[in-house]
ZALUMDO-905146 format. One record per residue (C-alpha): x, y, z. Coordinates in steps of 0.2 Angstrom, whole numbers, plus 5000, padded with zeros to 4 digits. Layout:
N
X,Y,Z $
...
END
This chain:
353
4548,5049,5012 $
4557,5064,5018 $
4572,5070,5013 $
4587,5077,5023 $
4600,5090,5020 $
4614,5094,5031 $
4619,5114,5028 $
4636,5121,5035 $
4644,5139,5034 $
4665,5135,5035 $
4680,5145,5032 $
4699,5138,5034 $
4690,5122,5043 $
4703,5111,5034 $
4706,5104,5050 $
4690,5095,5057 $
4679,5097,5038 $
4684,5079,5034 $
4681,5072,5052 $
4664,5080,5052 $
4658,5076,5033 $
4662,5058,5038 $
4653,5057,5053 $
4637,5060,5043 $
4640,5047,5029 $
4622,5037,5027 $
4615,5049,5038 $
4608,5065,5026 $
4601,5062,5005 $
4614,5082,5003 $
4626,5091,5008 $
4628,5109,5006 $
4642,5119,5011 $
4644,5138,5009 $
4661,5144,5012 $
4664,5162,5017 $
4685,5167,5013 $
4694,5152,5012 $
4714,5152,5011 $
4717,5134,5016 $
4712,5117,5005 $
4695,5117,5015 $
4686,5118,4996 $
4698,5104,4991 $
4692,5093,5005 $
4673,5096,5003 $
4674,5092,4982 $
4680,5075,4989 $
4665,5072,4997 $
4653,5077,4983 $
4644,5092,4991 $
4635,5106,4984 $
4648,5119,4986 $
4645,5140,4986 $
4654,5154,4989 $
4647,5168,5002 $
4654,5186,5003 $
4656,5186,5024 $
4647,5202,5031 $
4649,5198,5050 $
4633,5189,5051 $
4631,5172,5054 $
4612,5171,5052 $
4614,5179,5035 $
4627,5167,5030 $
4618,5152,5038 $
4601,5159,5029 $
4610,5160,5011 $
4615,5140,5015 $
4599,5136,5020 $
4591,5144,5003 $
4604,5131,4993 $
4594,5114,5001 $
4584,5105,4992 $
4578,5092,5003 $
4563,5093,5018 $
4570,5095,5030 $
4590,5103,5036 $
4603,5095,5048 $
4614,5112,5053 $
4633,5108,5058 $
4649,5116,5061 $
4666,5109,5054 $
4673,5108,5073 $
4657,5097,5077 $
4656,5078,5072 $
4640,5066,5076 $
4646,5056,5090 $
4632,5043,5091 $
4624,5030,5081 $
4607,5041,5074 $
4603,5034,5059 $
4584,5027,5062 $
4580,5041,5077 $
4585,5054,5063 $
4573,5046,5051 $
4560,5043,5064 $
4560,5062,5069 $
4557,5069,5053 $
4543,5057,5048 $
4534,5062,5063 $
4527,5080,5059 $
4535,5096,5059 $
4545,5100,5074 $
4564,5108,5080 $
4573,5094,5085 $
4587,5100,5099 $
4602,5089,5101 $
4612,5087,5112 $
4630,5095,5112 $
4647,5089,5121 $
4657,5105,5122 $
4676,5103,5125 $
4682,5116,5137 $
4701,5115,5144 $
4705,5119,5162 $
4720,5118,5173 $
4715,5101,5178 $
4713,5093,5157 $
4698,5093,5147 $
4679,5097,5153 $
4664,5090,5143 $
4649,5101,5146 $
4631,5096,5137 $
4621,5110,5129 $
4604,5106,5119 $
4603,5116,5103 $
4591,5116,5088 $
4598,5110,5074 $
4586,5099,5064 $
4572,5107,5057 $
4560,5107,5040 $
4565,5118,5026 $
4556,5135,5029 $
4563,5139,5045 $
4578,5151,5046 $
4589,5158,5059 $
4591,5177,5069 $
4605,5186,5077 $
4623,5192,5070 $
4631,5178,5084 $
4624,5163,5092 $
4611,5164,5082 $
4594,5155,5085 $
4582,5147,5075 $
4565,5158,5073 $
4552,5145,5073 $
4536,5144,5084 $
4536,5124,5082 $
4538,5113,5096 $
4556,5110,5100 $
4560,5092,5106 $
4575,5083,5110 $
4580,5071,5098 $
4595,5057,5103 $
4608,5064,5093 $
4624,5067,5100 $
4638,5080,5093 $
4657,5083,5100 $
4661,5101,5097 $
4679,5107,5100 $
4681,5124,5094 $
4681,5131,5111 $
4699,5123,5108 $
4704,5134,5095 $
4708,5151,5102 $
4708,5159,5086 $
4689,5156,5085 $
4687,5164,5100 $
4697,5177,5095 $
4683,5178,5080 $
4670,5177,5090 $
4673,5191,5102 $
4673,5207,5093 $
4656,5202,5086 $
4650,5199,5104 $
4654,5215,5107 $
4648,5225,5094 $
4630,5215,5100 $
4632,5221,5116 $
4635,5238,5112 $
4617,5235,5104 $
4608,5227,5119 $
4619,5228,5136 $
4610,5221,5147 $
4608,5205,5137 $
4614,5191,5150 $
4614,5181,5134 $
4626,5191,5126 $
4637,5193,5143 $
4636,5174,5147 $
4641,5169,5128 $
4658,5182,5128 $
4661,5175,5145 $
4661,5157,5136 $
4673,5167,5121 $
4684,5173,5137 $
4684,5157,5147 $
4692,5148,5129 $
4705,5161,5129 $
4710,5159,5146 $
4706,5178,5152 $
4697,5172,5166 $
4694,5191,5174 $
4683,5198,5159 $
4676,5180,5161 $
4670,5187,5177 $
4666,5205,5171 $
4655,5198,5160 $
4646,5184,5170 $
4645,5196,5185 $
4633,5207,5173 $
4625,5193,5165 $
4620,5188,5182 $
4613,5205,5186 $
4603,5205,5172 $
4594,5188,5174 $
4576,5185,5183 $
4582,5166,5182 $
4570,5158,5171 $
4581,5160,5157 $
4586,5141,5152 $
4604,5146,5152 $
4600,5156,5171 $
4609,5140,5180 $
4624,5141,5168 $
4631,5158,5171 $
4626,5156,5190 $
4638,5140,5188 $
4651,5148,5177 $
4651,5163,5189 $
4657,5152,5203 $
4673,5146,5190 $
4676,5159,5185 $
4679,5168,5198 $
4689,5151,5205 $
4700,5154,5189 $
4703,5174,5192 $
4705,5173,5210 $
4689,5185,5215 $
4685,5173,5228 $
4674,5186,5239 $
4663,5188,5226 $
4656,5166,5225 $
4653,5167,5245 $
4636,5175,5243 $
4632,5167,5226 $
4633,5150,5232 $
4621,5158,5246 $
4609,5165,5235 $
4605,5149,5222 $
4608,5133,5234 $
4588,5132,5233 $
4587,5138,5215 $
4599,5127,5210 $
4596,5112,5224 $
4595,5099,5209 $
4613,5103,5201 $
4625,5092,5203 $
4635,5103,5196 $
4631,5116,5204 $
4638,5108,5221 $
4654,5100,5215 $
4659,5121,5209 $
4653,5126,5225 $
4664,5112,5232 $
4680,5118,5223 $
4676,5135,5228 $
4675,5132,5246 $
4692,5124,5246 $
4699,5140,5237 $
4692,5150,5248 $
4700,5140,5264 $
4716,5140,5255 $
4716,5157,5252 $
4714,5161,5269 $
4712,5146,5283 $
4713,5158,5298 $
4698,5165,5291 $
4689,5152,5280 $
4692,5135,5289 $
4677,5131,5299 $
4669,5130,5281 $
4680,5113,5278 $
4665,5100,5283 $
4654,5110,5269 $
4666,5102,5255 $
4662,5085,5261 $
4646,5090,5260 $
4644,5098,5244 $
4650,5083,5237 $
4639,5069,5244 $
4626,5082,5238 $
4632,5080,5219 $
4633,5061,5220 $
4615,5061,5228 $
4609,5070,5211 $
4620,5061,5200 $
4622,5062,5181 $
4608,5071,5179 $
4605,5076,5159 $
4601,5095,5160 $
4608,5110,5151 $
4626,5113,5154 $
4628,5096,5164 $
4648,5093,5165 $
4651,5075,5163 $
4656,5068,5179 $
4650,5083,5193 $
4638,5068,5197 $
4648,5055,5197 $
4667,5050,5194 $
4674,5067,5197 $
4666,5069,5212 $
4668,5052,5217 $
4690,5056,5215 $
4688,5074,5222 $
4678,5066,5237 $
4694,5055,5240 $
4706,5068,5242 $
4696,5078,5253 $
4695,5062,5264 $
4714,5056,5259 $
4721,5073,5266 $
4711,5071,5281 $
4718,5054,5286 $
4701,5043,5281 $
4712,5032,5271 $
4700,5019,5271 $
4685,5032,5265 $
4698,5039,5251 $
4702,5019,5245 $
4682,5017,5243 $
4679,5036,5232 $
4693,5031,5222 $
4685,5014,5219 $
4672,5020,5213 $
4679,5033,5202 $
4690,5022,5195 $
4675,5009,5190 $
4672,5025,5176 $
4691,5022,5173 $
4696,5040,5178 $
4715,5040,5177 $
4716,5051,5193 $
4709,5038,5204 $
4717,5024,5196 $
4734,5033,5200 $
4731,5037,5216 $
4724,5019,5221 $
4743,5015,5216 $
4749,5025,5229 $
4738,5020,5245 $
END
């Protein structure tokens, strides 16, 4: 039988190492940590949970650092997670299942927590992260695993918070940039330092950045429907509304199964009418529309899926376009069904009609 290791790089992660560790009790047969700097009790945490523990001299390159924890395992086959993640579904058997069935990359899938004005957004990524022994990883930053094995989606879920943490972000950034000054007209690179600006809050280099990622795609990239889509919220979130008009233009048939896609295009069309109605208020009915669109294409798993665009979000955001219009009775029945996901939102407004 197979054995499993789970490898993580971590430095000052006192705050989520616990909640992570935890999370993949009975999961892996080892546990290897490599820490890069730590000041905090992060080491004092990971003896408690009788790891393989090393010390790395950090050299701004997370696939050296990664590559060095890989080196350590012992087992077949390595789990790869950060201390700001934590296994989020029961996995047990499909983990087993997936490593006795041949060599291949199993991609998982990723909630990412993002904070907006309106709370927290979850969006789904699928990354690589289990794989056999021999395979190691590329690139200084958002690095990837350099593999020419199949790569197939295994059920395993991960929460990831550490676009939370400004201070990551903050990290993150200058390494981005020095990879950019390498290869500028990587719309990876843009799209992901976009992400880094977006988790800071400074929504016009968001923009900058996205605006030349999406010069720089042919769309056949994977993430291609994502910067289109953090484009259009960016550029809600800076104000540089003049800018989304012709890219909602330009993707509504590449894009014509995004839920998302739709419910930011929705948002962005009530911007724009807010921002000028004298100009922009013949637009209003395309709201409407944008959203009935979502719900048609529903929850939908695809890369960079934000929970609810297909469903309860749309469902609340679709009443208040129909409350503030006087369709009462429409806005009653989109909150009803918003609400049978329990979104607060709707629930408090079903109070009030």
């Amino acid at each position: 039988m197979n054995t499993i290791s789970l490898v993580m790089i971590v430095k000052n992660e006192a705050e989520g190492l616990n909640r992570c560790l935890e999370s993949v009790v009975g999961l892996v047969d080892e546990i290897v940590i490599v820490d890069t700097g730590s000041t905090d009790n992060t080491l004092q945490i990971a003896r408690e949970h009788n790891v393989k523990l090393y010390n790395y001299a950090w050299n701004n390159d997370f696939a050296a650092a990664r590559n060095y924890a890989l080196d350590q395992s012992t087992s077949d086959w390595n789990l790869v997670l950060d201390a700001d993640e934590f296994i989020s579904n029961e996995c047990s058997t499909v983990i087993r299942d997936f490593i006795e069935s041949g060599p291949a990359i199993g991609r998982i899938k990723v909630k990412n927590q993002f904070e907006n004005q309106d709370g927290i957004n979850i969006e789904i990524s699928y990354i690589s992260r289990i794989f056999p022994n021999q395979c190691r990883y590329i690139g200084k930053i958002h690095e990837q695993v350099q593999s020419n094995l199949n790569r197939v989606i295994v059920d395993v879920e991960i929460t990831h918070d550490g676009y939370l943490n400004k201070a990551k972000s903050e990290r993150n950034v200058p390494l981005l940039v020095e990879c950019l000054k390498e290869h500028p007209q990587d719309a990876y690179y843009h799209y992901q330092i976009a992400k880094e600006y977006r988790g800071l809050q400074e929504y016009e280099q968001a923009v900058y950045h996205l605006r030349l990622a999406y010069q720089f795609i042919d769309r056949r990239e994977a993430f291609a429907s994502q910067i289109v889509i953090n484009y259009l919220y960016a550029a809600i979130a800076a104000g540089t509304l003049e800018e989304g008009i012709s890219i909602i233009e330009d993707n509504y048939e590449f894009l014509e199964k995004s839920a998302d896609f739709f419910f930011v295009s929705a948002l962005f069309i009530l911007e724009l009418i807010l921002s000028d109605p004298n100009q922009y208020s013949s637009n209003l009915p395309l709201i409407e529309q944008f959203y009935q669109r979502a719900l048609a294409i529903g929850e939908n798993e695809v890369e960079g899926k934000v929970e609810g665009t297909g469903s309860y979000a749309a469902h609340h955001n679709l009443g208040v376009y129909y409350e503030v219009t006087g369709q009462l009775d429409r806005a009653k029945r989109q909150y009803i069904l918003a609400a049978e996901y329990n979104y607060a939102p709707s629930l408090k407004r079903l109070q009030s009609l």
